[in-house]
N, C-alpha and C positions, 0 to 999 in steps of 0.2 A: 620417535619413542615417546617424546610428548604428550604427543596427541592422542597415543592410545593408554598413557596414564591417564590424561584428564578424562577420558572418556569411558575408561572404568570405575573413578571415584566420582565424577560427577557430568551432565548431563543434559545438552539441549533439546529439549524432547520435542516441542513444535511450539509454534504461534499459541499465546494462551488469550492473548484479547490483543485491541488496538484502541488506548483512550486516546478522543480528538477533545480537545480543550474549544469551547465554543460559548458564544455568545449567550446562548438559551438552548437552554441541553433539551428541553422539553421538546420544542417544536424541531431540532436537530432529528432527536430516535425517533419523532412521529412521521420526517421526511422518508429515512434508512425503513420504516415500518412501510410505510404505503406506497414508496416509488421502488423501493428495494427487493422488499417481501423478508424483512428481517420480521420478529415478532417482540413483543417486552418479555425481557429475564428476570431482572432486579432492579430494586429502586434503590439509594439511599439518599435520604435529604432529610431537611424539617422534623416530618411526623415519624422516622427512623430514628432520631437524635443527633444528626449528620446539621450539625448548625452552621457551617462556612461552605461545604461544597456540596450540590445537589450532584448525580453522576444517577443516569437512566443507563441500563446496560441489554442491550437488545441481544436476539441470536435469530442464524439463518444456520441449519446444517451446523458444524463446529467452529462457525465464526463467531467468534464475539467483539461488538463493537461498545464502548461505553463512552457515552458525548456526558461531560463534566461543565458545571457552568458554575461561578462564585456567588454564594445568595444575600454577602454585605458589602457597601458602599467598601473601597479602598483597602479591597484585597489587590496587594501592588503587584504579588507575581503573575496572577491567571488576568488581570488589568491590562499590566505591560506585555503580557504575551499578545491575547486581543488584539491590541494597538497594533502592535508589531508584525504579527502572522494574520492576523483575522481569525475564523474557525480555521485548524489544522489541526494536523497528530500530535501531541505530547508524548505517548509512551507507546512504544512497540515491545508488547510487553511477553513472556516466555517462558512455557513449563519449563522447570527445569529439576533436577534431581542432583541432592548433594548441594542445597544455594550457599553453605557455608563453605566448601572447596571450592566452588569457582569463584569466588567475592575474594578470596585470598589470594587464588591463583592471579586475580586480575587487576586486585591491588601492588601484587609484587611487582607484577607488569609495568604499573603505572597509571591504571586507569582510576579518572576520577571515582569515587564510591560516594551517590549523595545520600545513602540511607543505607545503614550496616544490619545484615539480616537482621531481622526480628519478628515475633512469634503474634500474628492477630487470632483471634479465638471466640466463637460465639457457643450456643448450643449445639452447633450441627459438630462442631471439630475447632482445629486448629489447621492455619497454612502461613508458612516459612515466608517472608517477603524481605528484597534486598532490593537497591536502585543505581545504577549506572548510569553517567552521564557519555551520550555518542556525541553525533553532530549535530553541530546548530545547538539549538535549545531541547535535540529529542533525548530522552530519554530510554533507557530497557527498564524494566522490572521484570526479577526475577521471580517466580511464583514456584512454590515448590508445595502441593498438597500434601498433606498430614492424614491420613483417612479421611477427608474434608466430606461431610455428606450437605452441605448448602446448595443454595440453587448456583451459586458462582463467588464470592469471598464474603470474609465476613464482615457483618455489618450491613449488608445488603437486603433488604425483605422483599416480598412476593407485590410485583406493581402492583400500583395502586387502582390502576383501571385497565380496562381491556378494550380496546378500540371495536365497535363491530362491525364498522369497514373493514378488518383486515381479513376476518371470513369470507366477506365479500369475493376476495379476487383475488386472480390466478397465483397461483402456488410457482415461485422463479429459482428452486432448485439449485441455490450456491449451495457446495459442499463444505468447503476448507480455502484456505488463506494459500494460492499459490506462491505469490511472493508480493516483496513490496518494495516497493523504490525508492532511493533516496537523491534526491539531486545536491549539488555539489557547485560552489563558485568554482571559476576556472582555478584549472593548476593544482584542488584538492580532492582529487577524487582520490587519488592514489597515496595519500596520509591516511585517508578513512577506510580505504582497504588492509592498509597496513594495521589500523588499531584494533580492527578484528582479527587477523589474524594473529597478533601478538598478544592481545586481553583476552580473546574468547575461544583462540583458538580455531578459529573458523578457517575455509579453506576458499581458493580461489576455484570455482565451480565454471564457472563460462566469461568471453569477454568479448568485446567488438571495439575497433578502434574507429576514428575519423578517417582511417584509410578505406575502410570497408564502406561506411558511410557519408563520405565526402559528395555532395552530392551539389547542384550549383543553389538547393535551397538552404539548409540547414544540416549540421552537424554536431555528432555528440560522441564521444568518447563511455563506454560501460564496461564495469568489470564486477558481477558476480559473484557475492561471497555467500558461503554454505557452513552448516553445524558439520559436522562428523558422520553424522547417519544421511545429510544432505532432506532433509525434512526442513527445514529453516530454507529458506532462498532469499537474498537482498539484493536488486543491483543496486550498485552506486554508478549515478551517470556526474556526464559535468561536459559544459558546451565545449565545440571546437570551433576553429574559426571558420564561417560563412559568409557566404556574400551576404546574409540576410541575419537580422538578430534570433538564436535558437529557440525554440519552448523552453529550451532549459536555462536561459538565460533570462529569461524572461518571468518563467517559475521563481529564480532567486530574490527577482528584483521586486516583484510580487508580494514573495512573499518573509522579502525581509532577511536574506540569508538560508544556507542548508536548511534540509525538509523532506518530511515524505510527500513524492511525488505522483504517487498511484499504490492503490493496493488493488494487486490480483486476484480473481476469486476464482476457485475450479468448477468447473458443473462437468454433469456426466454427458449431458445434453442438452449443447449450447444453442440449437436451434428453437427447441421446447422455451429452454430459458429467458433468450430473448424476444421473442413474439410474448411471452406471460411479460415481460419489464414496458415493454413497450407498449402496451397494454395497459400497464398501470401509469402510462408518463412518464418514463424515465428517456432521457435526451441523450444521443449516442451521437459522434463521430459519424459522417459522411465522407467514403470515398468515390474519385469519378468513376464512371463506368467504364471506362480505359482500362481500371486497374483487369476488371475482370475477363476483357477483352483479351490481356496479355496472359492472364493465369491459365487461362483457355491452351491457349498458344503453348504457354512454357508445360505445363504437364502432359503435353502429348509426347513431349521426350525425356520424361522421370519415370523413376521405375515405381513411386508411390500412384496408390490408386487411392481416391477421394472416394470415402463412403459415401456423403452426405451428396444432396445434390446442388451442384453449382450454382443454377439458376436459383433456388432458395438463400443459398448465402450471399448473393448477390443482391435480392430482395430487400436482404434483413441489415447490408452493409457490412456481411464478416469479413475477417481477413484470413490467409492462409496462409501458412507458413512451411517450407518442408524439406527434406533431405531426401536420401536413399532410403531412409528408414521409417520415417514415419514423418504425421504432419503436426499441426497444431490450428488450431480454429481460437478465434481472437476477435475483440469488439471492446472500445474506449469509449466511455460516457463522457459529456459535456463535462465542465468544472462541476463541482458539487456545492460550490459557492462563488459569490460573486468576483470574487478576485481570480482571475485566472490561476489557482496553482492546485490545489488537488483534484482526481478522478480516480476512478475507477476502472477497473479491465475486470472482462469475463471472456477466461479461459477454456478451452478443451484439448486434452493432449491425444493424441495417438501416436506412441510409441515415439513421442519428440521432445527432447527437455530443453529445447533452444529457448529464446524469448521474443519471437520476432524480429528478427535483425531483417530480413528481406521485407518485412512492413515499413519501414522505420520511413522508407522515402513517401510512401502511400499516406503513412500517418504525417510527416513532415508536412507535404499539401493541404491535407486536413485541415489540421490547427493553423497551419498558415492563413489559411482562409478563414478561419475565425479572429486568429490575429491579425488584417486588415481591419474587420470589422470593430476592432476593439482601438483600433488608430497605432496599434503597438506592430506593427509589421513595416521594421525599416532597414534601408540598405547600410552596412558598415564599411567604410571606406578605409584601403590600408593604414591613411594615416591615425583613426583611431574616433573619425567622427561619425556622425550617423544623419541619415536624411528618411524622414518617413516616405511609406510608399503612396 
């Protein structure tokens, strides 16, 4: 009865951006611009009147990414973040409708509130802004537009330059923000699914335990939280125990404690999509050719029929994932900075809202193998110690 209260006065309506808090924001959106195929949106810095944080905000389809960087000596927050995380996400931020009902609703709850809505306003309009504190260091901000007619919030102006390499090359066709990941020290993944569902009202949408994925490499525990209209998607994962230390274990220790751990992107055509990324440089996950040797195998007794052609995604390193119903086509970029902890996925659904749970072993090898390379791939011994491989 709740939830169809909250969701008549007020309102998660989707992904409205994702700030990553970063070293040099500058050459961050010229990376997301040339390896990505995002474009520039807005600037605000300096010659805007923005005197402590510069923040370049890029878009691809209705993604909006905004890399923020601090532009004087001993600024301690966006400093100690830096220090602590490296480049990563600060705000996973979300339209929303009614921000003063649900700031209430999520104060009563108990959820921290770091910033109590309030109204920014330039020529174009006015738009509602509120801030919540999740896991880790991340942040929500709530965005609730006013008739806002800008290019994206206020205070924001039209960049400053226009790269014309980006005309250059191929056009990579992200849509929308399929979901995004949050990783999780052992034993709290299940406090951070409880805070949404108790703060935001969010629902338990999909899960996969260490039973399903227990595997002799690596193990992780996930459980899927969703808005109300299920247009929002989050896993929260968090390691299990393996004979071998997880990605996700290794993400926290990275990067410092909880964190977004990928964000999804949809395309309508992820085959078009990634031969254009790959194309521009962008560095993707390798699976062995076993995998596709088995996919072979396994779909000649499912009742799903694969549009695309096998040999092709095979080529290009997709993944496949699938039911009775439909499938989903799937591809993980390298780290997107030097510390092992964030990447990227590009999605494609057909009639499948899983999240690759039958990749997870495929993907598990992968990174494996890069975590060798990284000297961070080691065996955990019952009693608690560890030997590299």
């Amino acid at each position: 009865m709740e939830d169809m209260q909250m969701h008549e006065h007020g309102r998660f309506v989707c992904f409205d951006h994702i700030t990553f808090w970063v070293g040099n924001a500058k050459q961050a959106a010229s990376f997301y611009c040339t390896k990505l195929g995002f474009v520039p949106l807005a600037y605000r810095g300096l010659e805007t009147g923005s005197r402590d944080v510069v923040s370049h905000a890029v878009r691809q389809g209705k993604i909006i990414f905004v890399f923020s960087s601090a532009l004087n000596p001993g600024n301690k927050e966006m400093g100690d973040h830096l220090v602590k995380h490296g480049d990563g996400v600060r705000d996973i931020a979300f339209t929303v409708e009614d921000c003063d009902y649900l700031v209430q609703k999520a104060r009563e709850r108990g959820a921290n509130i770091i910033e109590e809505p309030h109204v920014v306003e330039d020529k174009f309009g006015s738009v509602k802004l509120a801030m919540l504190q999740t896991y880790g260091d991340t942040v929500h901000t709530l965005v609730e537009r006013q008739n806002y007619n800008g290019l994206f919030l206020p205070g924001f102006h039209a960049p400053l330059f226009h790269d014309p390499l980006l005309d250059k090359l191929p056009c990579s066709k992200l849509d929308y923000i399929d979901h995004v990941v949050g990783n999780q020290p052992n034993d709290e993944m299940v406090p951070v699914v409880d805070w949404y569902q108790k703060n935001l009202l969010f629902h338990r949408f999909w899960s996969v335990d260490d039973k399903q994925l227990q595997t002799e490499f690596s193990a992780l525990q996930s459980i899927v939280v969703a808005n109300y209209e299920e247009t929002v998607k989050m896993p929260i994962n968090e390691p299990a125990m393996g004979k071998r230390k997880s990605q996700i274990q290794e993400y926290v220790e990275y990067y410092g404690g909880p964190g977004v751990q990928h964000i999804a992107m949809n395309t309508s055509n992820i085959i078009d999509t990634i031969n254009n990324l790959k194309g521009r440089g962008m560095e993707f996950m390798t699976v062995p050719n076993a995998y596709y040797q088995q996919l072979h195998e396994k779909l000649k007794l499912s009742k799903v029929k694969i549009i695309e052609d096998i040999s092709i995604l095979e080529e290009l390193n997709i993944l496949v994932d699938y039911d009775d119903n439909g499938y989903l086509l799937q591809i993980f970029t390298k780290p997107v900075q030097d510390r092992p902890t964030v990447f990227l996925e590009v999605i494609q659904r057909h009639n499948h809202q899983g999240f690759g749970a039958g990749n997870f072993r495929s993907l598990f090898e992968a990174i494996e193998a890069d975590q060798k390379a990284r000297g961070n791939l080691t065996i955990l011994n019952p009693n608690g110690t560890s030997e590299k491989l």
